[in-house]
N, C-alpha and C positions, 0 to 999 in steps of 0.2 A: 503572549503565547501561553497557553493551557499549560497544566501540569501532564495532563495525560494524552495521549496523541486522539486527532480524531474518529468520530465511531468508523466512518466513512471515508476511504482515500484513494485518487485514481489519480495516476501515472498520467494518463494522457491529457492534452490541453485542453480537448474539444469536450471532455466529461464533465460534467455541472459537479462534481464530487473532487474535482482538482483543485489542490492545493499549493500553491507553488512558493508560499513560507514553511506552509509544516516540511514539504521535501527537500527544498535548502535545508531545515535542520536536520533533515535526516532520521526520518522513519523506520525500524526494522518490524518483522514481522515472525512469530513463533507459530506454526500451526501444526497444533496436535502432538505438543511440544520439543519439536525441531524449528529449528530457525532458517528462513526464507529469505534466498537474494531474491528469487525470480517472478516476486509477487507484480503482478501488473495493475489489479484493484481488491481491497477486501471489505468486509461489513463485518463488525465485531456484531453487531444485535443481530443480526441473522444468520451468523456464522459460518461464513464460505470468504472463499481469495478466488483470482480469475489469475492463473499462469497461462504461459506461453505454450502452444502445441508444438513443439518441434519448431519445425525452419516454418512451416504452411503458414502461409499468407491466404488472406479474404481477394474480392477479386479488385478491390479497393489500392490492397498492398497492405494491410495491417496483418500485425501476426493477428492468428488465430488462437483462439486463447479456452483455454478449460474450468469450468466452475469446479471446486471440491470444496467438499462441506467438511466443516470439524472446528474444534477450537481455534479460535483466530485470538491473539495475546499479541496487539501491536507493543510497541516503547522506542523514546527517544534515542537516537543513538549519540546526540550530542547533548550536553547540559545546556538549558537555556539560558540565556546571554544576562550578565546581571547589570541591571540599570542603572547601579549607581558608579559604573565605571568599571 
């Protein structure tokens, strides 16, 4: 595992940008510098996060979600695991 979290990270299974080691370790997310539980995807080189719109669902059933642009500052929220024990 990287030192720095990826540029690119999405929540959900079906997005080619999921990760599901770096989010066991536990990703947090700063934007615009306050800190985010309710990021659902972000892109640090492009700088936007995708949250939740309220309760609104697609007609799929997936929430509906809001792009905003600004400083994206992901970081581990866990130390990563050291190998020699």
């Amino acid at each position: 595992m990287s030192l720095t979290p990826p540029d690119r990270l999405a929540v959900d299974p079906r997005s080619p940008h999921h990760d599901a080691a770096a989010l066991e370790r536990g990703v947090g997310v700063r934007f615009n510098g306050n800190e985010r539980m309710d990021v659902e995807e972000y892109s640090v080189s492009e700088g936007w996060v995708r949250v939740q719109a309220g309760k609104a669902r697609d007609r799929r059933g997936n929430p509906m979600t809001l792009k905003l642009r600004g400083s994206v500052e992901p970081y581990w929220l866990q130390p990563a695991a050291d190998p020699a024990g």
